[in-house]
KEVEX-448973 format. One record per residue: residue in three letters; y, z, x of N, C-alpha, C, O, CB in turn. Coordinates in steps of 0.1 Angstrom, whole numbers, padded with zeros to 4 digits. Last residue first. Glycine has a CB too. Layout:
BEGIN
ALA | Y | Z | X | Y | Z | X | Y | Z | X | Y | Z | X | Y | Z | X
...
END
This chain:
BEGIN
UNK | -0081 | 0268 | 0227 | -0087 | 0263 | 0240 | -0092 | 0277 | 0243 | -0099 | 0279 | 0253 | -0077 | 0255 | 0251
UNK | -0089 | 0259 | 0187 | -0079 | 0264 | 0197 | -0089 | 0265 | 0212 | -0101 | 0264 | 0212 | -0072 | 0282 | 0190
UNK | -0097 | 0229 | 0175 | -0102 | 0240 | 0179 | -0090 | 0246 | 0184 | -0080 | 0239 | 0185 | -0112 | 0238 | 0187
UNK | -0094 | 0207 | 0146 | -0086 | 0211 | 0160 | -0089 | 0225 | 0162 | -0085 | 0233 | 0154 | -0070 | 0209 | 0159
UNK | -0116 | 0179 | 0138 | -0111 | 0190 | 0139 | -0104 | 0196 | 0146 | -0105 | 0190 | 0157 | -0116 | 0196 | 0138
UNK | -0128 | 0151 | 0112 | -0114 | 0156 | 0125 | -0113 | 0170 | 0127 | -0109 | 0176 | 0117 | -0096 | 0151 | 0120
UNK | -0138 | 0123 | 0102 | -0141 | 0139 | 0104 | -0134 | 0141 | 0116 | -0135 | 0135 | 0127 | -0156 | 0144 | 0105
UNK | -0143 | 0099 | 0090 | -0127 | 0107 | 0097 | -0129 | 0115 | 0094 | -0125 | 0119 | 0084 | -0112 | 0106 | 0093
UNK | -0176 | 0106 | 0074 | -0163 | 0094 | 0074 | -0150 | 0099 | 0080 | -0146 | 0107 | 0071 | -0158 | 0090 | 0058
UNK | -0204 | 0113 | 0072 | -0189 | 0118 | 0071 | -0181 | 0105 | 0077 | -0184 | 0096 | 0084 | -0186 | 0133 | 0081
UNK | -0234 | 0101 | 0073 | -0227 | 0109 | 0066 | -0213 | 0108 | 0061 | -0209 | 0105 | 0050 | -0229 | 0119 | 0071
UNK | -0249 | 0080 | 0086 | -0236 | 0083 | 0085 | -0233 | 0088 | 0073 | -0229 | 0081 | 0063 | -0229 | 0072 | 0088
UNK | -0282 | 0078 | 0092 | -0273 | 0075 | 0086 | -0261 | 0080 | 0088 | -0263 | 0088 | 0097 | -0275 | 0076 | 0077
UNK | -0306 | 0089 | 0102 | -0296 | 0077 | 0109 | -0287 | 0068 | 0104 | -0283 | 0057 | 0108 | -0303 | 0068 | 0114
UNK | -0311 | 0110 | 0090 | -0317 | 0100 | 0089 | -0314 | 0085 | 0095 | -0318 | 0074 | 0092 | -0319 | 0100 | 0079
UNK | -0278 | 0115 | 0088 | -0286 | 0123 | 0089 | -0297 | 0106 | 0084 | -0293 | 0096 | 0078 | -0283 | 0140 | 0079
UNK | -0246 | 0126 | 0113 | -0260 | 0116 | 0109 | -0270 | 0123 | 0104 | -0274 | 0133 | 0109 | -0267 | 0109 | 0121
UNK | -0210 | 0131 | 0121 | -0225 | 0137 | 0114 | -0232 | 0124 | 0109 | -0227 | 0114 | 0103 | -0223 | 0148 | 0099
UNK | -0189 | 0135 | 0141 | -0199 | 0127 | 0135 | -0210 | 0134 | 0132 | -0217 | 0141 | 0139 | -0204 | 0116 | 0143
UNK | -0156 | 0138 | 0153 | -0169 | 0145 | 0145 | -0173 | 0134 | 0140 | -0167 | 0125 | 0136 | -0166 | 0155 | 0134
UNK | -0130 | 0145 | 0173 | -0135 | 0137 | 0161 | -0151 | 0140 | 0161 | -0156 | 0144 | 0171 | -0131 | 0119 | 0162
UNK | -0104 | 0171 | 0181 | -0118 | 0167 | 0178 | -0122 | 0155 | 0172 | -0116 | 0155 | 0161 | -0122 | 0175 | 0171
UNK | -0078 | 0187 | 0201 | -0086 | 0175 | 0188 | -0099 | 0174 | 0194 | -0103 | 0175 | 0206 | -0080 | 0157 | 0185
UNK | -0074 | 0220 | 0210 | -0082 | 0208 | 0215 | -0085 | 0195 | 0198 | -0092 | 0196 | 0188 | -0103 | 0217 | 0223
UNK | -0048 | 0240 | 0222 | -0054 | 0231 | 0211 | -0064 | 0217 | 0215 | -0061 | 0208 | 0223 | -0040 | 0225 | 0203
UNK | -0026 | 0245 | 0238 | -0034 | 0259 | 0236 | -0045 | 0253 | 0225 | -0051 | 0262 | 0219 | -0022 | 0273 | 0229
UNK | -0010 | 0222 | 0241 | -0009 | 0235 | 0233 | -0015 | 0245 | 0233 | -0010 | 0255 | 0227 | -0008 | 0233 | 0224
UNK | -0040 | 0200 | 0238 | -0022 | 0205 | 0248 | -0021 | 0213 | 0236 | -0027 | 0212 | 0226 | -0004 | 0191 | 0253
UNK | -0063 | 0173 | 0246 | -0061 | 0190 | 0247 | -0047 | 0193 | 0249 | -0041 | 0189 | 0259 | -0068 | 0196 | 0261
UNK | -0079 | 0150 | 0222 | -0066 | 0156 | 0231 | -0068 | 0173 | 0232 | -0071 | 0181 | 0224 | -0051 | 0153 | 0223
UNK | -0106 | 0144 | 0214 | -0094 | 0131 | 0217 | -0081 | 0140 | 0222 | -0072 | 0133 | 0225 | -0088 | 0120 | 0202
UNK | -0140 | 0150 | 0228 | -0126 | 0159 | 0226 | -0113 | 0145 | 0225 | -0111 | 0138 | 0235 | -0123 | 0172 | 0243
UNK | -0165 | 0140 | 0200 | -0163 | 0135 | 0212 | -0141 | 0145 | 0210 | -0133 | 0146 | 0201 | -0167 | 0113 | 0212
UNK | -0197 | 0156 | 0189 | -0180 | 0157 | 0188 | -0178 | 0149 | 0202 | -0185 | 0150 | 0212 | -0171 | 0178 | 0188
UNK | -0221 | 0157 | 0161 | -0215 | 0152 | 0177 | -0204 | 0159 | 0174 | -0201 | 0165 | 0164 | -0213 | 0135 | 0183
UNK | -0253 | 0166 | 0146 | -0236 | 0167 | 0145 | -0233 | 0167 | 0156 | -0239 | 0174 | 0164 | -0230 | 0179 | 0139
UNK | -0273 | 0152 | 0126 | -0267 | 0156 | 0137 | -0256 | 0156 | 0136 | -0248 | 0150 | 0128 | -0270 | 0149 | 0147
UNK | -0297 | 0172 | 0101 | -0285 | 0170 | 0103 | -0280 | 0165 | 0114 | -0278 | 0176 | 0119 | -0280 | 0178 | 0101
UNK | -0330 | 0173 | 0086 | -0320 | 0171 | 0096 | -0308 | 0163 | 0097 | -0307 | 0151 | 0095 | -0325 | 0169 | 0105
UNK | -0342 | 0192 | 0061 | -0336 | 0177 | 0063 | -0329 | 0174 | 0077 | -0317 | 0173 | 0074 | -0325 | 0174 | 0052
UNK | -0375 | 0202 | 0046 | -0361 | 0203 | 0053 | -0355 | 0189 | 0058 | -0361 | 0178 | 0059 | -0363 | 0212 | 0066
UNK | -0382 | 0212 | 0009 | -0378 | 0209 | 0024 | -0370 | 0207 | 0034 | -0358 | 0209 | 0032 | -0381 | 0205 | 0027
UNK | -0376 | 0228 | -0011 | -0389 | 0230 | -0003 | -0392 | 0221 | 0007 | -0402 | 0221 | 0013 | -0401 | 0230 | -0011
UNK | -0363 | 0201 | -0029 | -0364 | 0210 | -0030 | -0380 | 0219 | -0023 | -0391 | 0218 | -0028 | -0361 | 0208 | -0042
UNK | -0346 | 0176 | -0010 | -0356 | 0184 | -0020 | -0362 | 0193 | -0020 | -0369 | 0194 | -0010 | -0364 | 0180 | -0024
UNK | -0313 | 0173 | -0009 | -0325 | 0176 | 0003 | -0335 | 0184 | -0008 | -0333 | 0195 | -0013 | -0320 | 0188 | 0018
UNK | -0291 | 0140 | 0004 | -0302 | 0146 | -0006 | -0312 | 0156 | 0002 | -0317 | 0153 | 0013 | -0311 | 0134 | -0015
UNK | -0263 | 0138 | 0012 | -0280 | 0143 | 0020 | -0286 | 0153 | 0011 | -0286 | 0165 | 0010 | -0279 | 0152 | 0037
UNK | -0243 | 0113 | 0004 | -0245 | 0126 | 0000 | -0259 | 0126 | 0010 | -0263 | 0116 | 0016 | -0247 | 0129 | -0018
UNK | -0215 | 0093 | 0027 | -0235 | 0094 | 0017 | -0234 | 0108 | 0018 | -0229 | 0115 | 0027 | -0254 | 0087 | 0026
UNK | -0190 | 0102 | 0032 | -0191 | 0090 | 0023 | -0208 | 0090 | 0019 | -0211 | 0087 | 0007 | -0185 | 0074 | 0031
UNK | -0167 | 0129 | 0032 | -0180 | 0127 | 0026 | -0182 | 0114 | 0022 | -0179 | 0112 | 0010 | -0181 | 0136 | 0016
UNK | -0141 | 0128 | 0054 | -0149 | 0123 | 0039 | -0162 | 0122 | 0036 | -0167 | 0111 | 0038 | -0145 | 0110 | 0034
UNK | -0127 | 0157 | 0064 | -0135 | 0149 | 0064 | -0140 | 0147 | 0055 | -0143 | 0156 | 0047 | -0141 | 0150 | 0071
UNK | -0111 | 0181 | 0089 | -0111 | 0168 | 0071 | -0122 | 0168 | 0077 | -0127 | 0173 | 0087 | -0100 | 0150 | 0065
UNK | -0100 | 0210 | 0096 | -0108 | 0201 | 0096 | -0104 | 0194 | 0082 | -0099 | 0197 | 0071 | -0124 | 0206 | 0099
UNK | -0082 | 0234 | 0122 | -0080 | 0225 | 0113 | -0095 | 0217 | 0112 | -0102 | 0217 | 0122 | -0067 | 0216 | 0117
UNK | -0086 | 0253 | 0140 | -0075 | 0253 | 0130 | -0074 | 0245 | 0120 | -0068 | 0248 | 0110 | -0064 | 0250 | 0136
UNK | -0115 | 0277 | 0144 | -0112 | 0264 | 0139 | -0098 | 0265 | 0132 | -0096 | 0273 | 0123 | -0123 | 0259 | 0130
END
């Protein structure tokens, strides 16, 4: 990974002794350079976690 943001807009409360599920997507918005963008989504409870989650992989 070259690069990531992303805003944390709901926290994922997880109490204590159990478990919580996370999803995490990626749809690719450009490949060049030797570089792939990313945008990112995280859900948890069918919520929306992250807010402009962005990453740039190398190819």
């Amino acid at each position: 990974m070259l690069e990531y943001s992303a805003r944390f807009i709901k926290p994922v409360i997880v109490p204590e002794g159990e478990d919580v599920d996370l999803t995490v997507s990626s749809s690719i918005t450009d490949i060049s350079d030797g570089k792939i963008s990313l945008t990112l989504s995280a859900t948890s409870a069918g919520v929306k976690v992250l807010g402009m989650a962005k990453a740039v992989i190398r190819q």
